[in-house]
mmJSON file of the N, C-alpha and C atoms, coordinates in Angstrom:
{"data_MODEL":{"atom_site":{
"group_PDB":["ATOM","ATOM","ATOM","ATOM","ATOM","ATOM","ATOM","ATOM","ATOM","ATOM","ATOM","ATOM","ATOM","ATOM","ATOM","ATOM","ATOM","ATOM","ATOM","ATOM","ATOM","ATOM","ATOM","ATOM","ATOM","ATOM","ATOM","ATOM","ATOM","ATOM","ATOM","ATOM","ATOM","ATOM","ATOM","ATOM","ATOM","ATOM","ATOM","ATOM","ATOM","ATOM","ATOM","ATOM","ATOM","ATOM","ATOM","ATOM","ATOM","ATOM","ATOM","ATOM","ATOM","ATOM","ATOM","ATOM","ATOM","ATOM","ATOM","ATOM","ATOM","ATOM","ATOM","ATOM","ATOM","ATOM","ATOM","ATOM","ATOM","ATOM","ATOM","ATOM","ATOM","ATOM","ATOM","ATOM","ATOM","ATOM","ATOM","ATOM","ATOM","ATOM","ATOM","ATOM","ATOM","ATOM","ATOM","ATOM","ATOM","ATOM","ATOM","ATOM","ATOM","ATOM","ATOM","ATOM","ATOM","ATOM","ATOM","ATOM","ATOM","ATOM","ATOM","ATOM","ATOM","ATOM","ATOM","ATOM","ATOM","ATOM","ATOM","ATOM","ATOM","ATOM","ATOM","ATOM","ATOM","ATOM","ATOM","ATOM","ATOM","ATOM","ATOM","ATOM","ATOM","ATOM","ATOM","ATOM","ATOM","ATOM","ATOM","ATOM","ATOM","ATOM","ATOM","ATOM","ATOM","ATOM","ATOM","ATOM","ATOM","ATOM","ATOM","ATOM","ATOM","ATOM","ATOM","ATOM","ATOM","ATOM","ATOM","ATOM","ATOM","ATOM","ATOM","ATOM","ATOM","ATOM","ATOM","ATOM","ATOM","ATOM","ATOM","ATOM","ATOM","ATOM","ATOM","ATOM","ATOM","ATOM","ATOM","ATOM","ATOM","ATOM","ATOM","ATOM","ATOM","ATOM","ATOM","ATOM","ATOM","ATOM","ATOM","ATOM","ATOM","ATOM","ATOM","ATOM","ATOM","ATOM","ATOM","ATOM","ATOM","ATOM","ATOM","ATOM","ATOM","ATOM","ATOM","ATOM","ATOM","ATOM","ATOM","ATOM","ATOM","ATOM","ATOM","ATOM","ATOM","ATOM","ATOM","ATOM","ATOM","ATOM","ATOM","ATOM"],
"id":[1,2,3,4,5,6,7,8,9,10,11,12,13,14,15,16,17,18,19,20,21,22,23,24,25,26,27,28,29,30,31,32,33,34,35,36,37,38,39,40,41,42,43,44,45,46,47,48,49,50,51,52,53,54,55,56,57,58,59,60,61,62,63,64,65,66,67,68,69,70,71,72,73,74,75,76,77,78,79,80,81,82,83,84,85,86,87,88,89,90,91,92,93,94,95,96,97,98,99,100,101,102,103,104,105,106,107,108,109,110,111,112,113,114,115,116,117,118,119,120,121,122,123,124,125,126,127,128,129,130,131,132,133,134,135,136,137,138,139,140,141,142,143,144,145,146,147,148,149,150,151,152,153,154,155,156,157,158,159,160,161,162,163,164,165,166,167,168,169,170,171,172,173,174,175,176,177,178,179,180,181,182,183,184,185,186,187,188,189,190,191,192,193,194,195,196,197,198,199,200,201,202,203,204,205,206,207,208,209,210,211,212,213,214,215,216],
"type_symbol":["N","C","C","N","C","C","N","C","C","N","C","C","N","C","C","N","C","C","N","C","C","N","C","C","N","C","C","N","C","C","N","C","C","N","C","C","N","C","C","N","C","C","N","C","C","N","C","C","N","C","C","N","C","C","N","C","C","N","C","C","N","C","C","N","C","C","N","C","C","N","C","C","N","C","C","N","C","C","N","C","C","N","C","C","N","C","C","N","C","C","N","C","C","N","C","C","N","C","C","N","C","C","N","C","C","N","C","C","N","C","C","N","C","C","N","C","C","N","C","C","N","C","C","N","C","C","N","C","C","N","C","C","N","C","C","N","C","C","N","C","C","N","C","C","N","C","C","N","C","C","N","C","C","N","C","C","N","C","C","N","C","C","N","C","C","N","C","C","N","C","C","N","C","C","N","C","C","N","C","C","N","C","C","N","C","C","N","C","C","N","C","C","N","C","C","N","C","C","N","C","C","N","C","C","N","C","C","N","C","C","N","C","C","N","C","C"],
"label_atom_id":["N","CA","C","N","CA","C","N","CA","C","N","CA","C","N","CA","C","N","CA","C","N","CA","C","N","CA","C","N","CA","C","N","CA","C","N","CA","C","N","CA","C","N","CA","C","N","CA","C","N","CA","C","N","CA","C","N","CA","C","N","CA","C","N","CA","C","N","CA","C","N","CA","C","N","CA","C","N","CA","C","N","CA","C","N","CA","C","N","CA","C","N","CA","C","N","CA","C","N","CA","C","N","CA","C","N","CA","C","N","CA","C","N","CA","C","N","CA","C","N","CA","C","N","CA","C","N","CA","C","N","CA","C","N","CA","C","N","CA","C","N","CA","C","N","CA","C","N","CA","C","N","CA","C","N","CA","C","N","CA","C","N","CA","C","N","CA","C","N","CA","C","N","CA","C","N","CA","C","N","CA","C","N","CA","C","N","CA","C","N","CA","C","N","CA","C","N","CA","C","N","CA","C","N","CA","C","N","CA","C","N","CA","C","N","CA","C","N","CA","C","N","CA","C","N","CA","C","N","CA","C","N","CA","C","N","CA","C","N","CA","C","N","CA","C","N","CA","C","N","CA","C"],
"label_alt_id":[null,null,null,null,null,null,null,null,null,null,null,null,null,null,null,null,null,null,null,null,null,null,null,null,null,null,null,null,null,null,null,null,null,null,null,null,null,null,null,null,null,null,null,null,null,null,null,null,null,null,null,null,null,null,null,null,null,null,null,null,null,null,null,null,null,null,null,null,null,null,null,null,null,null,null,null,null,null,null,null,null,null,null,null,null,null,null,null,null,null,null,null,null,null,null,null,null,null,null,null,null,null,null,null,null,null,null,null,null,null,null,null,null,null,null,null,null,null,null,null,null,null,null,null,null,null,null,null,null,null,null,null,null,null,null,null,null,null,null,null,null,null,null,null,null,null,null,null,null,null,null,null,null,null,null,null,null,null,null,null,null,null,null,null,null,null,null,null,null,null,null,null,null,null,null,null,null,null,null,null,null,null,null,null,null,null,null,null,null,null,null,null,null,null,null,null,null,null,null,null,null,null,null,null,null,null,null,null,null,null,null,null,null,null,null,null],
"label_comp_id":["UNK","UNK","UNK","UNK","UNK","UNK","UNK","UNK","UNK","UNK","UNK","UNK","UNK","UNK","UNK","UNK","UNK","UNK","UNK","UNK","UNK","UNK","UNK","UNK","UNK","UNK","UNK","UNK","UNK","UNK","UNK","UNK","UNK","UNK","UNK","UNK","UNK","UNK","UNK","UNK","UNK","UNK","UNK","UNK","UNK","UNK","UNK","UNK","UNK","UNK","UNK","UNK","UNK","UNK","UNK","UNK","UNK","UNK","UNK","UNK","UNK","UNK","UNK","UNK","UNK","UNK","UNK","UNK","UNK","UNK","UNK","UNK","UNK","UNK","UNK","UNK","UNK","UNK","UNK","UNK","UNK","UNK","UNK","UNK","UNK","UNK","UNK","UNK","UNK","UNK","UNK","UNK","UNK","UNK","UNK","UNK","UNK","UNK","UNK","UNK","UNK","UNK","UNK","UNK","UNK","UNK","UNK","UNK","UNK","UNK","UNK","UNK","UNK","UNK","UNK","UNK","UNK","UNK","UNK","UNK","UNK","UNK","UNK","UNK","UNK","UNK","UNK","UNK","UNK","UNK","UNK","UNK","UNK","UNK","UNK","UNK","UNK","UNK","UNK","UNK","UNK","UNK","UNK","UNK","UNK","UNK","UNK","UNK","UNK","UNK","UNK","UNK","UNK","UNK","UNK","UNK","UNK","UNK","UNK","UNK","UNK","UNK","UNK","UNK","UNK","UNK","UNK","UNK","UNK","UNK","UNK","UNK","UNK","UNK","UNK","UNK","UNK","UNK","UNK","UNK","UNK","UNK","UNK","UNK","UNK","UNK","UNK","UNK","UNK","UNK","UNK","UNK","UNK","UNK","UNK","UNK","UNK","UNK","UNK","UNK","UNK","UNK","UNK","UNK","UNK","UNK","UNK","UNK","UNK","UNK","UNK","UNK","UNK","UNK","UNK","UNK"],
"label_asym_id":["A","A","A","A","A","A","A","A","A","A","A","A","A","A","A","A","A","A","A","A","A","A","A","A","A","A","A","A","A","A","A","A","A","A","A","A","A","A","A","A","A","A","A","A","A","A","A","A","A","A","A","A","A","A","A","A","A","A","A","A","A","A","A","A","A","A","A","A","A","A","A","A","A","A","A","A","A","A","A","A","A","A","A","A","A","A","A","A","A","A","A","A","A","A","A","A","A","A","A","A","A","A","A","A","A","A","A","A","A","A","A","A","A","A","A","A","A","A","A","A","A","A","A","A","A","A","A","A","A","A","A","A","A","A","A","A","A","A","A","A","A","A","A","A","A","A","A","A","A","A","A","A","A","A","A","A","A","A","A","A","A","A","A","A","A","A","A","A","A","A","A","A","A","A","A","A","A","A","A","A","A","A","A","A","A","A","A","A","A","A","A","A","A","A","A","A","A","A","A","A","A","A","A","A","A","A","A","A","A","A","A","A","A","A","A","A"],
"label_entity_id":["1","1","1","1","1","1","1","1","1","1","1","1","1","1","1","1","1","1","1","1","1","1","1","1","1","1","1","1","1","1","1","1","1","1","1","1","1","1","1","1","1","1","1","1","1","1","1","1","1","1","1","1","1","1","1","1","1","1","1","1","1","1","1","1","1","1","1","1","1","1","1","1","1","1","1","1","1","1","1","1","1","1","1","1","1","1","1","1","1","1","1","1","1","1","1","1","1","1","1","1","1","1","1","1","1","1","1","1","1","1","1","1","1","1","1","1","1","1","1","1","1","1","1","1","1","1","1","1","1","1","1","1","1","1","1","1","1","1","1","1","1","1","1","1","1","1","1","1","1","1","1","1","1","1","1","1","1","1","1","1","1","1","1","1","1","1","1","1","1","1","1","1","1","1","1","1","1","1","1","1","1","1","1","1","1","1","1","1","1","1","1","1","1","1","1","1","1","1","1","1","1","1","1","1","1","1","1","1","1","1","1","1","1","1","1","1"],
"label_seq_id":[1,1,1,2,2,2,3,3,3,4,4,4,5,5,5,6,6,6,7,7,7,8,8,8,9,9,9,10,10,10,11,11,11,12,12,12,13,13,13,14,14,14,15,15,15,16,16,16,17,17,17,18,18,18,19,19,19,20,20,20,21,21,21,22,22,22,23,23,23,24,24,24,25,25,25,26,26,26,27,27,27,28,28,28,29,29,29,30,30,30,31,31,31,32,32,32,33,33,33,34,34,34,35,35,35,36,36,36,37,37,37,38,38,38,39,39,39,40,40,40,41,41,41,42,42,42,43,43,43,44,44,44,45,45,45,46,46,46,47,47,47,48,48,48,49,49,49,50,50,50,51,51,51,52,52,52,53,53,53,54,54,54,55,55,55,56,56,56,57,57,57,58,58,58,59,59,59,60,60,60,61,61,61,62,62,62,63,63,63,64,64,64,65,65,65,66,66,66,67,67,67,68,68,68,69,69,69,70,70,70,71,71,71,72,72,72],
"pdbx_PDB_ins_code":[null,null,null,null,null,null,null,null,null,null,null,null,null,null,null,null,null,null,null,null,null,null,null,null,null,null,null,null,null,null,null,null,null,null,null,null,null,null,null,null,null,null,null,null,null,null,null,null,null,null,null,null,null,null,null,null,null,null,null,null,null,null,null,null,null,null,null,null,null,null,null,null,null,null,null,null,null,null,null,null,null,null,null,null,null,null,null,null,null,null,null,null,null,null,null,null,null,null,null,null,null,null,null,null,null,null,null,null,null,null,null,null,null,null,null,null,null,null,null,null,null,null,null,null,null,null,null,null,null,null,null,null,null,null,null,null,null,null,null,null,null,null,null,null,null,null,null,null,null,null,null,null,null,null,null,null,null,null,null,null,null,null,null,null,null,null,null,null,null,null,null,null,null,null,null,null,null,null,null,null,null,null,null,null,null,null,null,null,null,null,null,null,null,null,null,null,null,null,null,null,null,null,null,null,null,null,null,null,null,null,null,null,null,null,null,null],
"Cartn_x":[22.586,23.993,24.291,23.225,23.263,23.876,24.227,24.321,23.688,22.364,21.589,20.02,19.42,18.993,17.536,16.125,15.001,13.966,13.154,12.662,11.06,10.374,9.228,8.31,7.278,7.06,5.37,4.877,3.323,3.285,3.862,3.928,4.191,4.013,4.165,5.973,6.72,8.088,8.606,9.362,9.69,11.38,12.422,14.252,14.823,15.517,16.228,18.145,18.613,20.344,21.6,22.152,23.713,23.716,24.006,24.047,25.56,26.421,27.531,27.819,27.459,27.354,26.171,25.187,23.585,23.325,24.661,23.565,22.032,21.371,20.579,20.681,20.085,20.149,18.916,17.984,16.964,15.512,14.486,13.539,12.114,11.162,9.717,8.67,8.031,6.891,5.897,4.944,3.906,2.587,1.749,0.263,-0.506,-0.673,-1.657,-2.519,-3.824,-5.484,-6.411,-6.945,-7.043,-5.697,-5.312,-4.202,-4.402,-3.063,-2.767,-2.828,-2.413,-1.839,-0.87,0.454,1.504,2.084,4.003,4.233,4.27,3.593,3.644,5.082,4.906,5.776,6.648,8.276,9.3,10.072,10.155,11.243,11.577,13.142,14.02,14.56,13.781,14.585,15.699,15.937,17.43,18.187,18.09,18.53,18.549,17.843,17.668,17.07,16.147,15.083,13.988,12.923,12.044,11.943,11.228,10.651,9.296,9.015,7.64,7.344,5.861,5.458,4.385,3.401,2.227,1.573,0.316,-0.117,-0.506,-1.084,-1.995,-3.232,-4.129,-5.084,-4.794,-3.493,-2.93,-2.611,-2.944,-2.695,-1.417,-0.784,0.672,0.738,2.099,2.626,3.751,4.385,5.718,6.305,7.816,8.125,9.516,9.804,11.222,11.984,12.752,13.658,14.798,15.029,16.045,14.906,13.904,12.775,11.408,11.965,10.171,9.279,8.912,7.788,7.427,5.67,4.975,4.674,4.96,4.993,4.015,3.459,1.891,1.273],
"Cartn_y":[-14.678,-14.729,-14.004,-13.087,-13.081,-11.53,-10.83,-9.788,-8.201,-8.84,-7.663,-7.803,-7.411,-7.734,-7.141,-7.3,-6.503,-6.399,-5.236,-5.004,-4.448,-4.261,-3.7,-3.37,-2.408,-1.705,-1.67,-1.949,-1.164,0.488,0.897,2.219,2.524,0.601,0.585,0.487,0.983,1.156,0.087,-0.304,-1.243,-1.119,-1.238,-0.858,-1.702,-1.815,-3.133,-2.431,-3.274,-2.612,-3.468,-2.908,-4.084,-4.551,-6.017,-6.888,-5.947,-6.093,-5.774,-4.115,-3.003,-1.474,-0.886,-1.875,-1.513,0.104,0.169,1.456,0.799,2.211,1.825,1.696,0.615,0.509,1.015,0.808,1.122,1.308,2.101,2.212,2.438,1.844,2.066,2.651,3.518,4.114,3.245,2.594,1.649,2.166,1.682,2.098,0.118,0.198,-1.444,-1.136,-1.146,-0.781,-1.764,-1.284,0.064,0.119,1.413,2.138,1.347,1.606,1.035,-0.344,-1.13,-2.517,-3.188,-2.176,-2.309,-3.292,-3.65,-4.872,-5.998,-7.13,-7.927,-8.858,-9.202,-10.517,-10.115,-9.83,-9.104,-9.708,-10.286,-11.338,-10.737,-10.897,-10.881,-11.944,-12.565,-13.429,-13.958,-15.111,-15.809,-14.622,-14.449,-13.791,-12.612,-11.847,-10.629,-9.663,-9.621,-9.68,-8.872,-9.95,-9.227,-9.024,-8.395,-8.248,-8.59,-9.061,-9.723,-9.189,-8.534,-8.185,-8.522,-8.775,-9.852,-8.64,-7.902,-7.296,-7.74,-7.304,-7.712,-8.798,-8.057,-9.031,-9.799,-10.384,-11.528,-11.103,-9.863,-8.994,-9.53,-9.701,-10.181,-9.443,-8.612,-7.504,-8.177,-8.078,-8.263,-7.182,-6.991,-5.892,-5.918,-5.444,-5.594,-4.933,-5.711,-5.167,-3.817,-3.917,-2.296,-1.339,-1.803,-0.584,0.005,-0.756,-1.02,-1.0,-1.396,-2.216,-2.726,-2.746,-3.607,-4.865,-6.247,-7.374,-8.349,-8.311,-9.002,-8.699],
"Cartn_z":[-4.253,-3.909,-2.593,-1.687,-0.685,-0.745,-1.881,-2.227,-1.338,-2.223,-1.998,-0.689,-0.405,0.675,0.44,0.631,-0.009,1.02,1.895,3.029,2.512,3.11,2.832,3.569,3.764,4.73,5.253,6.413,6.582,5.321,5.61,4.416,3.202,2.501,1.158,0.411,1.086,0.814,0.641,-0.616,-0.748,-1.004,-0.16,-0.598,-0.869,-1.465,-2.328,-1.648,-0.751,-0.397,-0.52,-0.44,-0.212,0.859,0.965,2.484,2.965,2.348,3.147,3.479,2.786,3.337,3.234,3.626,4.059,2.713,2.23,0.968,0.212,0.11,-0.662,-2.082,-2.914,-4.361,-5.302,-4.772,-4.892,-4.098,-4.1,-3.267,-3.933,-3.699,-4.213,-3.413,-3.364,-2.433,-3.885,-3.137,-3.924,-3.02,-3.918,-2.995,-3.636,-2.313,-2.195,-2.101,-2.84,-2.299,-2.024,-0.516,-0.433,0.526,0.994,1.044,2.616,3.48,4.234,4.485,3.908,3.658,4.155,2.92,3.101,2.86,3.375,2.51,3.569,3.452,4.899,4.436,3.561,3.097,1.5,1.441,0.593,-0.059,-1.4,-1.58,-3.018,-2.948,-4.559,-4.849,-6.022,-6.626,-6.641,-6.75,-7.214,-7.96,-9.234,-9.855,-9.737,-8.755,-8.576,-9.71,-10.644,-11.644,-11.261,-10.219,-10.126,-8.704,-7.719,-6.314,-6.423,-5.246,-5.53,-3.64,-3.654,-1.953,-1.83,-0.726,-0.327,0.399,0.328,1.367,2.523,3.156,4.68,4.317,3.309,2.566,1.733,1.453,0.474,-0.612,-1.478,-2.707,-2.805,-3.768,-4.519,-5.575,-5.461,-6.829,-6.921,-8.196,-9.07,-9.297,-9.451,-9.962,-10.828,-11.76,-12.554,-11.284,-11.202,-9.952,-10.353,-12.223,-12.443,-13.011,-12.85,-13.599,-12.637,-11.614,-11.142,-11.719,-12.989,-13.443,-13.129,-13.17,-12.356,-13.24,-12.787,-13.985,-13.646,-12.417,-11.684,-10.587],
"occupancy":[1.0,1.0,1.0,1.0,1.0,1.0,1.0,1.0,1.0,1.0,1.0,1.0,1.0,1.0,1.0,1.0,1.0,1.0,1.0,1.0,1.0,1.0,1.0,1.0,1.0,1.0,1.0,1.0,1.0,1.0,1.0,1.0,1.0,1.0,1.0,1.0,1.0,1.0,1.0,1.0,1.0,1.0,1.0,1.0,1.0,1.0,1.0,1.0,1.0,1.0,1.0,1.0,1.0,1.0,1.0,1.0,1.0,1.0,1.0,1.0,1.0,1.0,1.0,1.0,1.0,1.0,1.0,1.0,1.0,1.0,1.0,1.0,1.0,1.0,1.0,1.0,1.0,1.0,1.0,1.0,1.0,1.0,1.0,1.0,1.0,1.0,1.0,1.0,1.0,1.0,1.0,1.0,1.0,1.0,1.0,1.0,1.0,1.0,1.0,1.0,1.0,1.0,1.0,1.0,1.0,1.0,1.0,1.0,1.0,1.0,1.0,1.0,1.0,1.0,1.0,1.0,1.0,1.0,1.0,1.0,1.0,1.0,1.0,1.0,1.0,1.0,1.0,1.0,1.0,1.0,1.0,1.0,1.0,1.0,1.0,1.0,1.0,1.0,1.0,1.0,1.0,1.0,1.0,1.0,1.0,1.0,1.0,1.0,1.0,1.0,1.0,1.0,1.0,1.0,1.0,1.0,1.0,1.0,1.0,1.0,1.0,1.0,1.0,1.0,1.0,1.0,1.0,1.0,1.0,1.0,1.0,1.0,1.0,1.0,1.0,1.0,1.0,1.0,1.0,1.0,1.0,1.0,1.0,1.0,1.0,1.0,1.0,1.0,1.0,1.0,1.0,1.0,1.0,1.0,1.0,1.0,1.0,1.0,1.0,1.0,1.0,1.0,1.0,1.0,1.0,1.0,1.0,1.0,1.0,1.0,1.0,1.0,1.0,1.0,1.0,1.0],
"B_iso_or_equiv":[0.0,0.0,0.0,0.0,0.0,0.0,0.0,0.0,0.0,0.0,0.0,0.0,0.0,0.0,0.0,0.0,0.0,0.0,0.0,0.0,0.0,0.0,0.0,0.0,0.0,0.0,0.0,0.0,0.0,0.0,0.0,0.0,0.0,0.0,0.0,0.0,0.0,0.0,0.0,0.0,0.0,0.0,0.0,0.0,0.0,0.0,0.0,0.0,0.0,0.0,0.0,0.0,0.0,0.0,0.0,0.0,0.0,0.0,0.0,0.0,0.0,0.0,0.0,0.0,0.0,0.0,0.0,0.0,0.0,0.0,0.0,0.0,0.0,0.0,0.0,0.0,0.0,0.0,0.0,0.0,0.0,0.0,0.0,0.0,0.0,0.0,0.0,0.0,0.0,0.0,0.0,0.0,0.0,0.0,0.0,0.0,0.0,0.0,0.0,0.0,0.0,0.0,0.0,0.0,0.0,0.0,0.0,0.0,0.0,0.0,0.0,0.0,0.0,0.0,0.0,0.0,0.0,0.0,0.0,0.0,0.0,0.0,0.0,0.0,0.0,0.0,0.0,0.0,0.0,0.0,0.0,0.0,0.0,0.0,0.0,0.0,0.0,0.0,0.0,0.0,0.0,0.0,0.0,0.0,0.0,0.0,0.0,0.0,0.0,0.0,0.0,0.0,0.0,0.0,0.0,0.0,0.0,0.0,0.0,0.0,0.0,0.0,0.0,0.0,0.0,0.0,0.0,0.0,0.0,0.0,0.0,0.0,0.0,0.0,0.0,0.0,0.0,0.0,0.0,0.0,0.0,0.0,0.0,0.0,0.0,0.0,0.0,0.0,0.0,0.0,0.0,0.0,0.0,0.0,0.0,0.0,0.0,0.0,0.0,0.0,0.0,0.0,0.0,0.0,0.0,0.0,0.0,0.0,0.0,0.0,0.0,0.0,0.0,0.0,0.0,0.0],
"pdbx_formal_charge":[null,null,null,null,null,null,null,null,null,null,null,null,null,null,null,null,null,null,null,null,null,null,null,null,null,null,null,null,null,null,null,null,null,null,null,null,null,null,null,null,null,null,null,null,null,null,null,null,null,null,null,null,null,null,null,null,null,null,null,null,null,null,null,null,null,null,null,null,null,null,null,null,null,null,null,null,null,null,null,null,null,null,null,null,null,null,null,null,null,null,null,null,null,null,null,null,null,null,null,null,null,null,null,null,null,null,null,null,null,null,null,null,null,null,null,null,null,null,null,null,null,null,null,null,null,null,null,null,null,null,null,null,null,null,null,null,null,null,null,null,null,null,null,null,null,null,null,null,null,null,null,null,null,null,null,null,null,null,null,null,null,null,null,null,null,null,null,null,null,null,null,null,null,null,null,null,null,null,null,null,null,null,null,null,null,null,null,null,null,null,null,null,null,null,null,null,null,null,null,null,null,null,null,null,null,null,null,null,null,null,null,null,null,null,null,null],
"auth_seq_id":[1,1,1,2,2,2,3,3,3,4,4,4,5,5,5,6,6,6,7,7,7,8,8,8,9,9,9,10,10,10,11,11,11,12,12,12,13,13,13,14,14,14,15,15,15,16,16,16,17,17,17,18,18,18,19,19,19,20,20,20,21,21,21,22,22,22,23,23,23,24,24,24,25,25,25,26,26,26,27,27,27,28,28,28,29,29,29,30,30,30,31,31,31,32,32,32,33,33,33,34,34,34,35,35,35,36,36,36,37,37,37,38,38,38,39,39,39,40,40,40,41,41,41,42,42,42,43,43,43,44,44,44,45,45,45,46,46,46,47,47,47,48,48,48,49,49,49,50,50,50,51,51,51,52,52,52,53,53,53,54,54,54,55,55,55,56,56,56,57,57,57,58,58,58,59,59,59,60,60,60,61,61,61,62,62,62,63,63,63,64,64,64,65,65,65,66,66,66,67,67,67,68,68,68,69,69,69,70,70,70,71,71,71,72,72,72],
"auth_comp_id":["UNK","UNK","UNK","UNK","UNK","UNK","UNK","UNK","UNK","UNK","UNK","UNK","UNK","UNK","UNK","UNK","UNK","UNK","UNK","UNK","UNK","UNK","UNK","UNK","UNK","UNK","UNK","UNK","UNK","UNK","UNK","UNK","UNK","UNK","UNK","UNK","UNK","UNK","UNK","UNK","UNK","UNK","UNK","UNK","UNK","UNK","UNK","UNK","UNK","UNK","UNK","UNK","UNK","UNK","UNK","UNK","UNK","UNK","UNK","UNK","UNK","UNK","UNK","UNK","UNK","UNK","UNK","UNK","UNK","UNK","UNK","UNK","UNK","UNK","UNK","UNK","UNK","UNK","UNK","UNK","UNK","UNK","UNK","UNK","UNK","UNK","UNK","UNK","UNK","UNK","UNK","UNK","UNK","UNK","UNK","UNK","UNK","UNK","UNK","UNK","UNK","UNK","UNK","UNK","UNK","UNK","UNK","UNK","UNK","UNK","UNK","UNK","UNK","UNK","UNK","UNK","UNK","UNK","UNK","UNK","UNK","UNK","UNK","UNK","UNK","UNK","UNK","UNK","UNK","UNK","UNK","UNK","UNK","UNK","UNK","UNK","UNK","UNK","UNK","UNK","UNK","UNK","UNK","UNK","UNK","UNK","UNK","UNK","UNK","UNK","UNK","UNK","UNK","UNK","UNK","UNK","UNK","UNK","UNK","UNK","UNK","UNK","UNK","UNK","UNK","UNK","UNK","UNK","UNK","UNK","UNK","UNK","UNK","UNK","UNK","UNK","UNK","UNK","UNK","UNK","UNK","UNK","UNK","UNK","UNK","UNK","UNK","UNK","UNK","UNK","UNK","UNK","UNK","UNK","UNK","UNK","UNK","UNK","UNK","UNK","UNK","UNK","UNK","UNK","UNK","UNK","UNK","UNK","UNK","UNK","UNK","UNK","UNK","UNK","UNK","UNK"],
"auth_asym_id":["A","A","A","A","A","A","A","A","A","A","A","A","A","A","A","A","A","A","A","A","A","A","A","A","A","A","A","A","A","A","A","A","A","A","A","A","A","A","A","A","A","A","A","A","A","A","A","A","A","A","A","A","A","A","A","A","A","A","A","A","A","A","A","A","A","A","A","A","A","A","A","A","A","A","A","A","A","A","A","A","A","A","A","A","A","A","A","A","A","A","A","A","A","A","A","A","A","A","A","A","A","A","A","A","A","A","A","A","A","A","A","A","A","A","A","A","A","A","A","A","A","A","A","A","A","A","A","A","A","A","A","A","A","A","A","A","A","A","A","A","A","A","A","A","A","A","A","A","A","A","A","A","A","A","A","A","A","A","A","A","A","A","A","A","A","A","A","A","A","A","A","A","A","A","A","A","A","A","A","A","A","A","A","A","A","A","A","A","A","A","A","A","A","A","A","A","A","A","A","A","A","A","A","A","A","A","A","A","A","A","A","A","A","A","A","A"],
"auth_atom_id":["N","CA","C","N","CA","C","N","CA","C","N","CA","C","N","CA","C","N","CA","C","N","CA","C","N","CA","C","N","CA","C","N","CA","C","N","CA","C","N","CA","C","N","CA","C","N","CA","C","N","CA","C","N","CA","C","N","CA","C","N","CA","C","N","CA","C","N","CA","C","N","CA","C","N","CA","C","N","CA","C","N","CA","C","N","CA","C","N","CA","C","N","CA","C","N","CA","C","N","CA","C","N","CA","C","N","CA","C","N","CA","C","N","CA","C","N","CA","C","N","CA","C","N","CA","C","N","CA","C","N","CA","C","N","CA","C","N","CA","C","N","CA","C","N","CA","C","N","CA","C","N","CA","C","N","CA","C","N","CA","C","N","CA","C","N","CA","C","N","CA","C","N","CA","C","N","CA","C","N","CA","C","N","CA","C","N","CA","C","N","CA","C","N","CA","C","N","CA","C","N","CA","C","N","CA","C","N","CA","C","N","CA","C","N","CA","C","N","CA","C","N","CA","C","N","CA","C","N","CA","C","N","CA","C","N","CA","C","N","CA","C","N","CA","C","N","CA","C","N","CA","C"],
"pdbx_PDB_model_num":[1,1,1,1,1,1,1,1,1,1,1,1,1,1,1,1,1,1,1,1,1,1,1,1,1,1,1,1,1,1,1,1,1,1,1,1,1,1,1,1,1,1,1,1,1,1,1,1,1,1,1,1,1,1,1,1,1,1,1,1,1,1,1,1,1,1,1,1,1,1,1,1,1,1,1,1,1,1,1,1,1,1,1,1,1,1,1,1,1,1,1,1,1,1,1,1,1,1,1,1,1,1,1,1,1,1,1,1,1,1,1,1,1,1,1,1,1,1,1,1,1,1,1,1,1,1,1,1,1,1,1,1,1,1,1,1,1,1,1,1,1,1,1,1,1,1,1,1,1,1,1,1,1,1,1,1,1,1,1,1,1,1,1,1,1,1,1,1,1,1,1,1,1,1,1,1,1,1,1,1,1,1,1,1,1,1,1,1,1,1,1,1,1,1,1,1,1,1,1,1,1,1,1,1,1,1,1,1,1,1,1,1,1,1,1,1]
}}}
């Protein structure tokens, strides 16, 4: 819905914010191994559910987007 907005970092950081007063909603320090990876490629769902990030070497994590649980 264009809401919320989801970024991710060479340094693992993953922030989930409001499109319209850039606050943050949430934030993840993640470790991709081996370490320095980071997040190349950041996406939240339609529904805003889960986050899903792609490392440098193709690695793909899932995450419950209100728990950060890791879900793949």
């Amino acid at each position: 819905d264009g809401k919320r907005i989801v970024n991710g970092a060479e340094d693992g950081k993953i922030i989930i914010w409001y499109a319209d007063t850039k606050d943050i909603i949430r934030c993840l320090s993640h470790s991709l191994e081996p370490r320095g990876l980071g997040c190349f490629h950041t996406i939240i769902s339609s529904d805003e559910k889960r986050v899903a990030c792609t490392s440098f070497d193709g690695t793909l994590k899932i995450w419950d987007a209100e728990t950060w649980e890791l879900v793949f």
